[in-house]
C-alpha positions in Angstrom: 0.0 0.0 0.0 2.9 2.3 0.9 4.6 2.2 -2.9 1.0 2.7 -4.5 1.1 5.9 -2.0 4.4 6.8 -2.9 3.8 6.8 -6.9 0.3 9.0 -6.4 2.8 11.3 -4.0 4.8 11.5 -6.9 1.8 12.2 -9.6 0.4 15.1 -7.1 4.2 17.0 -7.1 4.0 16.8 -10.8 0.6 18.2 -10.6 1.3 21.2 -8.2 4.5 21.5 -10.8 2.7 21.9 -13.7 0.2 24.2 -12.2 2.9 26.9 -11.7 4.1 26.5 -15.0 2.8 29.7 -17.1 2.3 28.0 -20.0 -0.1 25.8 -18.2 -1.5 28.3 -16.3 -2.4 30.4 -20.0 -4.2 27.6 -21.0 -7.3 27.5 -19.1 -8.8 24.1 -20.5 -5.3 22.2 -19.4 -5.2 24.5 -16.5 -8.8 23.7 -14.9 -8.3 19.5 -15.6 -5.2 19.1 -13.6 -7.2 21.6 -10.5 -9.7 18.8 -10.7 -7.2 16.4 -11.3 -5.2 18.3 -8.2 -8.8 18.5 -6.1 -9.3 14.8 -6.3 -6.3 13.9 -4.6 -5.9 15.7 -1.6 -8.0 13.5 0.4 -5.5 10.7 -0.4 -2.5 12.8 0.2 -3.9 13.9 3.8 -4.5 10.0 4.6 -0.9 9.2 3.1 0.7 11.7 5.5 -1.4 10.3 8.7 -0.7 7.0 7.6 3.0 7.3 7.5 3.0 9.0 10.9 1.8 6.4 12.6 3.7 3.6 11.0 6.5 5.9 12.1 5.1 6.1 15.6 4.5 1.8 15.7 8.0 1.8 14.8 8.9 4.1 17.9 6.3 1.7 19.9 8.3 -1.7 18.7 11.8 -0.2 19.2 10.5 0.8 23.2 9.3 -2.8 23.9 12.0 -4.5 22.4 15.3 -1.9 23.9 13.5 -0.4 26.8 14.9 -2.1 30.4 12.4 -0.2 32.5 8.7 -2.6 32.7 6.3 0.0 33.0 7.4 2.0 30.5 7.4 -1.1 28.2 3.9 -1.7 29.1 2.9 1.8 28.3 4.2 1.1 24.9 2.5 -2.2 24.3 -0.2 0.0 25.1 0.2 2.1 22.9 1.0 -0.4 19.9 -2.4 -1.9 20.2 -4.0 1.4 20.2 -2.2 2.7 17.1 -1.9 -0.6 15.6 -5.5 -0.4 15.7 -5.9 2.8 13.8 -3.6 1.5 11.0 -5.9 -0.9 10.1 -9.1 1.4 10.4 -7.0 4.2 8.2 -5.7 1.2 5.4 -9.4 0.1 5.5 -9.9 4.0 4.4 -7.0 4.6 2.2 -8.5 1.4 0.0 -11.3 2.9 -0.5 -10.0 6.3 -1.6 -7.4 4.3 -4.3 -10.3 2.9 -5.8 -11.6 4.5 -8.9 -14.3 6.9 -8.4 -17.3 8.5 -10.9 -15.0 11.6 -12.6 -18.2 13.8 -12.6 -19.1 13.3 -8.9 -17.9 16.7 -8.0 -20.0 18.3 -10.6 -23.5 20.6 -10.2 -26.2 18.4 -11.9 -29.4 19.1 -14.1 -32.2 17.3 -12.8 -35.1 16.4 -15.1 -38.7 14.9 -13.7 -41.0 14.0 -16.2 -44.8 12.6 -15.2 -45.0 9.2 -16.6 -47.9 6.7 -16.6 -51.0 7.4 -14.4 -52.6 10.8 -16.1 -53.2 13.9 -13.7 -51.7 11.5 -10.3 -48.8 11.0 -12.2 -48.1 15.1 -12.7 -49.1 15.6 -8.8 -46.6 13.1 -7.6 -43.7 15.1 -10.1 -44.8 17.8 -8.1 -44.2 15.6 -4.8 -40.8 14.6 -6.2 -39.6 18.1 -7.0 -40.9 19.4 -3.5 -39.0 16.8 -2.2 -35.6 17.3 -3.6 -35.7 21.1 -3.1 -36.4 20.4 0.3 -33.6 18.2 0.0 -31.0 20.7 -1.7 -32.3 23.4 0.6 -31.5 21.6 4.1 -27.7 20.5 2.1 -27.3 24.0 1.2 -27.4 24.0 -2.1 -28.7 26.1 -4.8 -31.7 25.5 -7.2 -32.4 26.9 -10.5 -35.7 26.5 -12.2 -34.8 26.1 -15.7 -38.2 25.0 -17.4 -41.4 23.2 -16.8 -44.9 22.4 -18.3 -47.7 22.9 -15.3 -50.1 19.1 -15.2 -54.0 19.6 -15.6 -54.4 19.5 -11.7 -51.2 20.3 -10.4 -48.1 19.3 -10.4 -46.2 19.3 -13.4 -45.8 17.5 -16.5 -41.9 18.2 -16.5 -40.0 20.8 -14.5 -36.0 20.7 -15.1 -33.7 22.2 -12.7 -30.0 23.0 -12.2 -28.2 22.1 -8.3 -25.7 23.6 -8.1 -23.2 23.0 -5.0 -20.3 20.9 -3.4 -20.4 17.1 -5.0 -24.4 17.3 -6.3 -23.9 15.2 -9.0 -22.0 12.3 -6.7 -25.3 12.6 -4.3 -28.2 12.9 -7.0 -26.7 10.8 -9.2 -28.6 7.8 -7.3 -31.8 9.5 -8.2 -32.3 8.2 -12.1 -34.5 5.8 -12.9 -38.3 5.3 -12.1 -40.1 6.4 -9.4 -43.4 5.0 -9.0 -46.1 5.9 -6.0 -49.4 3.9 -4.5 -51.9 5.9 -2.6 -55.5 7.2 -3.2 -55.6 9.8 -5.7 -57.6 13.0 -5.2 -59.3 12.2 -8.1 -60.8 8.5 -6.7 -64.2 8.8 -5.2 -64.6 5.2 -4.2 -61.0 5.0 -2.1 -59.3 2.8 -4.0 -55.3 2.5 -4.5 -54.0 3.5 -8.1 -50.5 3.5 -9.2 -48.3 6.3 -11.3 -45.0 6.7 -12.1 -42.6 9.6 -12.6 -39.2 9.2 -14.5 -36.2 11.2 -13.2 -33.1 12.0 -14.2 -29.9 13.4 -13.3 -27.4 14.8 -15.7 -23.4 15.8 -14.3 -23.6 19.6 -15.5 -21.1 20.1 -18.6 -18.8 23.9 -18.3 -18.0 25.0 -21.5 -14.5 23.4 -21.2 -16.3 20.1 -21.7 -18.4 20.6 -24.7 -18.0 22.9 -27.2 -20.6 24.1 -29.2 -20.0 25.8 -32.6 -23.0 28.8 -32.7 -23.6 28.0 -36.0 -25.3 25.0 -35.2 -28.1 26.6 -32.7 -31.5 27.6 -34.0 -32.8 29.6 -31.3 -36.0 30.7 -31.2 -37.9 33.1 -28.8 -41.5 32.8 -27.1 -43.8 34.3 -24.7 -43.2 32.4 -21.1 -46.4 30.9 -19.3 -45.1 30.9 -15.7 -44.7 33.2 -12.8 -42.7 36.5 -13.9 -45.2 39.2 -13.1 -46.8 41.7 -16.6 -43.9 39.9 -18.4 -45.4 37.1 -18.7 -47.7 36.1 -21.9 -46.4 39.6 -23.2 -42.7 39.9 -24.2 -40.7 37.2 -26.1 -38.2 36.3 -22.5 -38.5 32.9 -23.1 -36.0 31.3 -25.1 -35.7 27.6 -27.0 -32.6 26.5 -28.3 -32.2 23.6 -30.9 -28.9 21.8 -31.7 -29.4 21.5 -35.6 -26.5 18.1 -36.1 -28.2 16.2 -33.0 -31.9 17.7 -33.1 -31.4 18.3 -29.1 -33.8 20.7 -27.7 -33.2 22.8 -24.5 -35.7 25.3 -23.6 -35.6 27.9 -20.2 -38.4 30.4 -19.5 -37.9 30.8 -15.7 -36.7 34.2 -16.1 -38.0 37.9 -16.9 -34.0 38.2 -18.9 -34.2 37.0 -22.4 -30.2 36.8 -22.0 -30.3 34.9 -18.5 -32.7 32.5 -19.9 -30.6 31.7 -23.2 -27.8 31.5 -20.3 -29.8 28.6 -18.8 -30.9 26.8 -21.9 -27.0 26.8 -23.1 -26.2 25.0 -19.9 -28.8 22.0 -20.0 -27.8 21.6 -24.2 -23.9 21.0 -23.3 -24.9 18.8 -20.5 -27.5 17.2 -22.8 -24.7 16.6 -25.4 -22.2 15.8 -22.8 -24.5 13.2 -21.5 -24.3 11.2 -25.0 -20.7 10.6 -24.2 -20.9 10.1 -20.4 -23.5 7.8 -21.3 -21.1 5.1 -22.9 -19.3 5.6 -19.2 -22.3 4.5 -17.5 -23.3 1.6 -19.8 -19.5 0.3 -19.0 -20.2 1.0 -15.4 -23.4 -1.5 -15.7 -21.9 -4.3 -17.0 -19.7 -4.5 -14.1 -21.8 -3.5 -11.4 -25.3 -5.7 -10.1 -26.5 -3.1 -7.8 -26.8 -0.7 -11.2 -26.8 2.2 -8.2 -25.6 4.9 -10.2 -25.5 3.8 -14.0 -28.5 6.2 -15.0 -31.0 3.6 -16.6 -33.8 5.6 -16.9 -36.1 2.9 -17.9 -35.2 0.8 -14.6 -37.6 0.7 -11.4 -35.7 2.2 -8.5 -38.0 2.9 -5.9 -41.7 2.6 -4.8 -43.9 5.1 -2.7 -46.4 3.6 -0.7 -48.6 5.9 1.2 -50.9 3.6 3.0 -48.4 1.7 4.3 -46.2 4.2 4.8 -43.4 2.7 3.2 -40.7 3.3 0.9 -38.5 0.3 -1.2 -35.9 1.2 -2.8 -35.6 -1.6 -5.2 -32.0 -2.1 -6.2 -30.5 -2.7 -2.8 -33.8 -3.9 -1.2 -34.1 -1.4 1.4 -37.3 -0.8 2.7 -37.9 2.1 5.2 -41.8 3.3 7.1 -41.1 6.9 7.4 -42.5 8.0 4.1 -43.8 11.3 5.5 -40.2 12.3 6.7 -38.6 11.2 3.2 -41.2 13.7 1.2 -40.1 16.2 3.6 -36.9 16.1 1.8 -35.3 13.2 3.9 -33.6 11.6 1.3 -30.8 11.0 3.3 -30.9 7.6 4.3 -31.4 6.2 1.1 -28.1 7.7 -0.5 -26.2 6.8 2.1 -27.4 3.4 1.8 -26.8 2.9 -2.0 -23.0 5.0 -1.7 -22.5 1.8 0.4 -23.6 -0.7 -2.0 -21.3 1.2 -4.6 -18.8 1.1 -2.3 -19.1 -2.7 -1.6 -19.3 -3.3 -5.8 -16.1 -0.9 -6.4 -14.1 -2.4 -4.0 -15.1 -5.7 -5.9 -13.8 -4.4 -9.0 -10.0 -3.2 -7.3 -9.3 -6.8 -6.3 -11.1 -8.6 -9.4 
């Protein structure tokens, strides 16, 4: 473990040298890889230096107990081997974990996209649900939401609403969110109190910068229209809202959150380069699937994932089989639990793949 240490030590200086080299530093794409590149290993590095400390310190422990004349001050040293001792094995435990491979676009913002699925009018209430839900969610993590777009349901919800998170790792905690979403209760609708079921699909795109996609302006067709949501006289009355197609993939991003013609075309730009980006980080999470059973974080949009039931109170997440009767709590924005519980399943599978 020490020499595969020692060789990332090595990679890091190299890093932190080519950062202060001005060529590097004048070119910005180059430039912001390796401070990602950089970022991403400073947790390893900070285990690295603890972890040769205290094999430096069972060292000082060893050469006590086996030189030392005076007993007690032997026993204070066995002592103090088992303790450390101890800790080496906890911080190796760690250190394997952090060597392992992880998701390149976990520290990214992410765009989120809910769209109601089958189950009519229920099915656009419980997109609502799942939006309140995450904001709630985003809100108590402290990170930012951006209303991008979204088409209101018949009564209430919405048919789709996309959104941009934006904040420390959100696509590495979201990410777990793609894929099905289907809820059992009463709707409002039913007069004779009987259980239907819906579905909302959701997904969650790693935000692309413009370092990661570039898009020739030539090959946008943008086109302007009157938005139909909140913005005040604006709204239904100036040409704010703004759709943008990409003309060689037919990709469509629209935004008309905002009263700004120029913020909105601002937003649209961002979920198109993610939306292209995605094509290619797709064939990343197809690999990812082959490898992995759990499937926690490969994106399938098309798979099951979890189930809401409300007279039960009880919510399965159905790629780890966890099942949990606090469903009240979880719509509050709870989601907590959950993500924890699937980071350790994807844990469990990476390690897997290190020693395969």
């Amino acid at each position: 473990m020490l020499d595969k240490l020692e060789a990332i030590k090595l990679k890091y200086d190299e890093i932190e040298h080519q950062m202060s080299d001005p060529d590097v530093m004048s070119d910005m794409k180059r430039y912001i890889k390796l401070s990602k590149d950089h970022k991403s290993l400073q947790a390893v590095m900070e285990a690295y230096e603890k972890y040769k400390n205290i094999l430096a310190n069972i060292d000082h422990a060893k050469n006590i107990i086996h030189n030392e004349k005076d007993e007690e001050f032997r026993a204070l040293a066995k002592e103090e081997l088992d303790t450390i001792t101890h800790q080496r094995n906890q911080l190796e435990d760690d250190i394997r974990l952090l060597l392992v491979p992880v998701d390149p676009e976990d520290e990214k913002n992410a765009v989120v996209e809910i769209r109601a699925g089958t189950g009519g009018d229920e099915a656009s209430i419980f997109a609502g649900d799942l939006y309140r839900m995450y904001n709630k969610f985003c809100e108590n993590r402290g990170w930012k939401v951006e209303l991008v777009d979204f088409q209101d349901g018949t009564a209430g919800g919405f048919k789709e609403i996309i959104f941009n998170v934006i904040g420390d790792g959100v696509y590495g905690k979201m990410k777990y969110e793609s894929g099905v979403h289907r809820v059992q209760r009463v709707p409002q609708t039913e007069t004779q109190g009987r259980v239907h079921t819906s579905a909302a699909t959701v997904a969650v795109l790693p935000e692309a910068d413009e370092f990661d996609v570039e898009i020739k302006q030539s090959d946008i067709r943008k086109d302007t229209f009157c938005s139909s949501g909140p913005g005040g006289q604006s709204v239904n009355t100036t040409y704010s809202a703004i759709r943008l197609t990409h003309i060689p993939t037919g990709i469509v991003a629209s935004c008309q959150d905002e009263k700004s013609q120029i913020k909105n075309f601002e937003k649209a730009m961002k979920v198109l380069r993610t939306r292209l980006y995605e094509m290619e980080h797709q064939k990343y999470l197809d690999e990812i699937s082959k490898k992995r059973k759990t499937m926690v974080s490969t994106g399938d949009r098309s798979a099951k994932i979890r189930t809401y039931n409300y007279p039960q109170s009880r919510v399965t997440d159905h790629r780890i089989n966890l099942t949990l009767y606090n469903l009240p709590v979880i719509m509050d924005g709870d989601v907590q639990p959950l993500i924890e519980a699937l980071q350790l399943a994807e844990n469990a599978e990476r390690m897997k793949e290190a020693v395969s």
